[in-house]
C-alpha positions in Angstrom: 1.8 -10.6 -77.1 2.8 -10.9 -73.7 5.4 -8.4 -72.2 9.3 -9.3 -71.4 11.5 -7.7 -69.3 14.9 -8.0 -67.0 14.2 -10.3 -64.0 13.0 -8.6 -61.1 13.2 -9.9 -57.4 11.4 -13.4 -57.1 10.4 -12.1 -54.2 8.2 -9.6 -56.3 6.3 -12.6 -58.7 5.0 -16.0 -58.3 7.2 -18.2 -61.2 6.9 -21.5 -62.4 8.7 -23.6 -60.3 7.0 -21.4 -57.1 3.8 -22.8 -59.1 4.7 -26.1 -58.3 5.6 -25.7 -54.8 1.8 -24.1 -54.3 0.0 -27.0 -55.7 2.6 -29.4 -53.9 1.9 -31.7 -50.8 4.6 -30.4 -48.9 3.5 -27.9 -46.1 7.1 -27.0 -44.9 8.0 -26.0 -48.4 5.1 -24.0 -48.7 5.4 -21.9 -45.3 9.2 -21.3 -46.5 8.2 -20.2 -50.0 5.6 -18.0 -48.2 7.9 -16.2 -46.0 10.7 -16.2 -48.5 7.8 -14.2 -50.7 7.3 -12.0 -48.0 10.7 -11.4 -47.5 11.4 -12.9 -43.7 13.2 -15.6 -44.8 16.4 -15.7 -47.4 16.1 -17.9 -50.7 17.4 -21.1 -50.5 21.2 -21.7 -51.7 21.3 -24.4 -54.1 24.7 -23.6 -55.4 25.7 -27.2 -53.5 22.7 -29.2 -54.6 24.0 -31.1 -56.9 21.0 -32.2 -59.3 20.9 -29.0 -59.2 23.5 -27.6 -60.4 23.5 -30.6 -62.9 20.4 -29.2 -64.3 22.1 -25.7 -64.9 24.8 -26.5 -66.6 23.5 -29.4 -68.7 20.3 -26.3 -69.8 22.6 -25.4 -73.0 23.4 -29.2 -74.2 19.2 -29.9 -73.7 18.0 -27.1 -75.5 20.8 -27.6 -78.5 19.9 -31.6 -78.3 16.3 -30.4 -78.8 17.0 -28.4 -81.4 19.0 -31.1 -83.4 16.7 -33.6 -82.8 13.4 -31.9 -83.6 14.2 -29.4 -86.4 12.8 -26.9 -84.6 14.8 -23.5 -83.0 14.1 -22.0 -79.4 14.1 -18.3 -78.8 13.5 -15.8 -76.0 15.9 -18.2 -74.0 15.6 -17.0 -70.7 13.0 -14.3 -70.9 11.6 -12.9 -67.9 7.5 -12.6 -69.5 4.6 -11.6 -67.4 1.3 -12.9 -67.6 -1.3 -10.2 -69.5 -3.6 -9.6 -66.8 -2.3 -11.2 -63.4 0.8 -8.8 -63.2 2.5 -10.9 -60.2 2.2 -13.9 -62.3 5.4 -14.3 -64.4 8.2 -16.8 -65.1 11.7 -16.8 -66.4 11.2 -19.2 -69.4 13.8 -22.0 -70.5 12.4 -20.7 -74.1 10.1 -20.8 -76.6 9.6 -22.9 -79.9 9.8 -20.7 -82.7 7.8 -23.2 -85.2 4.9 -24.1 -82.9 4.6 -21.5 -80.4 5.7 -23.9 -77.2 6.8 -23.7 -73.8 10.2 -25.2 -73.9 11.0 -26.6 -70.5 14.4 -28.4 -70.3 15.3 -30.4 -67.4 17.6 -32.9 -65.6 16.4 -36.0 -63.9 18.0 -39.3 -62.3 17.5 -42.7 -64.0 16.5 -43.9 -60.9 12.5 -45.1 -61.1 12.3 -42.6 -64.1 9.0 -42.7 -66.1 7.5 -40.5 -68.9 4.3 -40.5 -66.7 5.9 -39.2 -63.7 8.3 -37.0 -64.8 5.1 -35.0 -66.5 3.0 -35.4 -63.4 6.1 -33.7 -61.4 6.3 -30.6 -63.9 2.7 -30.0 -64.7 1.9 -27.4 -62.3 5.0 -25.3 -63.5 4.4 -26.5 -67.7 0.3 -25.4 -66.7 1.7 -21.8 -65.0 4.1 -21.1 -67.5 1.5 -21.7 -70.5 -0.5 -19.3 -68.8 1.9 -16.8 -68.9 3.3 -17.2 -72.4 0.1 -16.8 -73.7 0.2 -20.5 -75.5 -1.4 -24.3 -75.6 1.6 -26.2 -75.6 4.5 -27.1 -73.8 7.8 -29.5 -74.3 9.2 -30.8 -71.8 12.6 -32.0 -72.7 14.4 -34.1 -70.5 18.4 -35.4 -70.1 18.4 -38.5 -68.1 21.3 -39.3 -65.8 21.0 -42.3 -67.5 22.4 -41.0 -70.8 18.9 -40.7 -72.8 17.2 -38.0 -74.1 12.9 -37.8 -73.5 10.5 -35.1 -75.6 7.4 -34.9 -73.9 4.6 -32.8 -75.1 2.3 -31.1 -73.1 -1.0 -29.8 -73.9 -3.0 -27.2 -71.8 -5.5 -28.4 -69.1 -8.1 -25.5 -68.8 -9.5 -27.1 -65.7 -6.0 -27.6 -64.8 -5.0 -24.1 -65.4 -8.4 -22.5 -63.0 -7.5 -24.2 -59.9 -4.2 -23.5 -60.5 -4.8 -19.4 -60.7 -7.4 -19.7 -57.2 -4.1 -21.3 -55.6 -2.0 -19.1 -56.6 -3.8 -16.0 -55.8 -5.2 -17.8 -52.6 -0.8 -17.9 -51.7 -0.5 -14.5 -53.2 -2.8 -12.8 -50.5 -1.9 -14.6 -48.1 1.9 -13.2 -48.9 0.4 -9.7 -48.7 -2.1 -10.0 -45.2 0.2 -12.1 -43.7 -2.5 -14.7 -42.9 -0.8 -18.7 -42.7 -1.2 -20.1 -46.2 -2.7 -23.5 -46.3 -1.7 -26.2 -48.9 -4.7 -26.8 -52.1 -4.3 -30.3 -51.8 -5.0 -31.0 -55.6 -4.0 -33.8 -57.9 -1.9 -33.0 -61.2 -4.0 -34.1 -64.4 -2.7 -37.5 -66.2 -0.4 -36.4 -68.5 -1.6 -37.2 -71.9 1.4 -37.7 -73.5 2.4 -37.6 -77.1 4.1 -40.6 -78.5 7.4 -39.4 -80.2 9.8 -42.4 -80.3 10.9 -45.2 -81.7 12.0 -48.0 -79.3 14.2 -51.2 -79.9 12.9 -53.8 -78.2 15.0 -56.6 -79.2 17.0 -56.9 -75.6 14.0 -57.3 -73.7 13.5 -61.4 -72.9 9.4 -60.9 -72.0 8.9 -58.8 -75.3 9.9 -61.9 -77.2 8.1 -64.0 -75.0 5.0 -62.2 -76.0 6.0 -61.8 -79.7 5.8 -65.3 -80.4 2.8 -66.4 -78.9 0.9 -63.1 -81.0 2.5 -64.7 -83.8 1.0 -68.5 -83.5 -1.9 -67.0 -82.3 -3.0 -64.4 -84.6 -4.4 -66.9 -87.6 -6.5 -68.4 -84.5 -7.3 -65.0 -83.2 -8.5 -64.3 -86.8 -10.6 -67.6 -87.1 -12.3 -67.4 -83.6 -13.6 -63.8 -84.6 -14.7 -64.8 -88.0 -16.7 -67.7 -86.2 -18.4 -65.7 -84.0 -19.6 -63.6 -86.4 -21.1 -66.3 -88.3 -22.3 -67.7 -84.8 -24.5 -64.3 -84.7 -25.9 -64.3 -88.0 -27.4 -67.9 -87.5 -29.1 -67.1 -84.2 -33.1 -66.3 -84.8 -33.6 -62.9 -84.1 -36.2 -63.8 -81.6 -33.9 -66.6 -79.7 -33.0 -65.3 -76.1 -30.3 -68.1 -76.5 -29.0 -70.4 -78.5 -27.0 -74.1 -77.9 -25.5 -77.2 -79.6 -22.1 -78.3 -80.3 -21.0 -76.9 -76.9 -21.5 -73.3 -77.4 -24.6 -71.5 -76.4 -25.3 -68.0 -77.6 -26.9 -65.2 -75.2 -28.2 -62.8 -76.3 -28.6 -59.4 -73.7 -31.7 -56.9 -74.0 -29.3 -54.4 -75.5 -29.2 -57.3 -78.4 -25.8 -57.9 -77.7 -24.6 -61.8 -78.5 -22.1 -63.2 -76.0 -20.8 -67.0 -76.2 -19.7 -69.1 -73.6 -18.5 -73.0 -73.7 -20.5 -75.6 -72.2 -21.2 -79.4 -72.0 -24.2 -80.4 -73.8 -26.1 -83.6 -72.7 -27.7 -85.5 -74.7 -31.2 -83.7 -73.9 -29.7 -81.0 -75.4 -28.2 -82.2 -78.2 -31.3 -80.3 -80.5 -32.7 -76.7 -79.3 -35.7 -75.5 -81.5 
């Protein structure tokens, strides 16, 4: 059970979204993060950013979208929880899914360039440090596109993931309390594997039914030409190295493996014992 209380001072804890910052590429944000820690430097204002602020106030229609469209319910909405045994490790969670256990991240993003892929990639640092601290294996990311569409990622924990993320983060958290210059990690985010949850019309797209058709004609063929090579493999002698007539010649690999390639038989050819 890990332990909840009021939010304290960020200045006082590394969260989530300082998580991401730490394992980041962008030096200036991390010096500015470091002395905002060590309290030389005022937090940012984002009351005029605009994504934002879009993000805020779009939180309560994401997590009840969720909610309607999973089945599931999301509690300790906006918990402060600590991680068991790294006290300056802690996040303010969006919530927790009841049913499963989950992080439940909810966020706003631009249409512009969107992807699944990147959109995880983006968030795994803070989705890794907030599993962490909630004690759990899973996250859901859920997001509310600018574009009007609503995305349901789920996470899963990296361990490896989840080590170099702790070693960076107490690396940054010492170097908050001696003072001493802290120096980006430089590591990459794991590839998000990422749970297929939707069901996608494809009827508008022109190259989908491009590409429809020709599986269509080709399938029976498809089915044919494997069929023939099977029986292709069966008539070679176990003890042939290869194998020809009729314009296909059969080679077999010292692994056993049979591979077949087209050719043009002459007439010398025309018997192979």
């Amino acid at each position: 059970m890990r332990k909840f209380a009021k939010q304290p001072s960020r200045q006082n804890f590394i969260g989530g979204s300082d998580a991401r910052i730490i394992m980041g590429k962008d030096e200036k944000a991390l010096h500015r993060l470091w002395r905002e820690k060590r309290g030389e430097a005022a937090a940012l204002d984002l009351t005029g950013v605009l994504i934002v602020q879009l993000g805020l106030v779009t939180e309560d229609l994401n997590r009840r979208w969720y909610e309607l469209n999973s089945g599931h319910r999301i509690s300790d909405i906006q918990r402060h929880a600590i991680h068991r045994t790294i006290p300056w490790m802690a996040a303010t969670l969006d919530g927790l899914v009841k049913e499963t256990g989950a992080v439940f991240e909810a966020k706003f993003m631009l249409p512009w360039s969107f992807s699944e892929e990147g959109a995880a990639e983006k968030h795994m640092a803070q989705l890794q440090h907030n599993m962490l601290v909630a004690g759990t294996k899973k996250a859901v990311l859920s997001i509310i596109n600018g574009g009007g569409k609503w995305v349901e990622l789920s996470i899963e924990a990296d361990p490896i993931y989840q080590t170099i993320l702790i070693a960076a983060e107490k690396a940054f958290w010492r170097a908050v309390k001696t003072g001493e210059t802290p120096a980006l990690f430089d590591c990459e985010p794991p590839k998000p594997r990422i749970e297929a949850v939707r069901v996608v019309d494809m009827n508008a797209s022109n190259s989908w039914a491009e590409f429809a058709a020709l599986f269509c004609e080709t399938r029976e063929a498809h089915t044919d030409h494997e069929r023939a090579k099977s029986e292709l493999k069966g008539l070679m002698p176990e003890d042939a190295k290869e194998a020809m007539g009729h314009g296909i010649r059969a080679k077999r690999s010292k692994s056993g493996a049979v591979s077949f390639d087209l050719v043009e038989m002459g007439v010398g050819h025309a018997s192979v014992q």
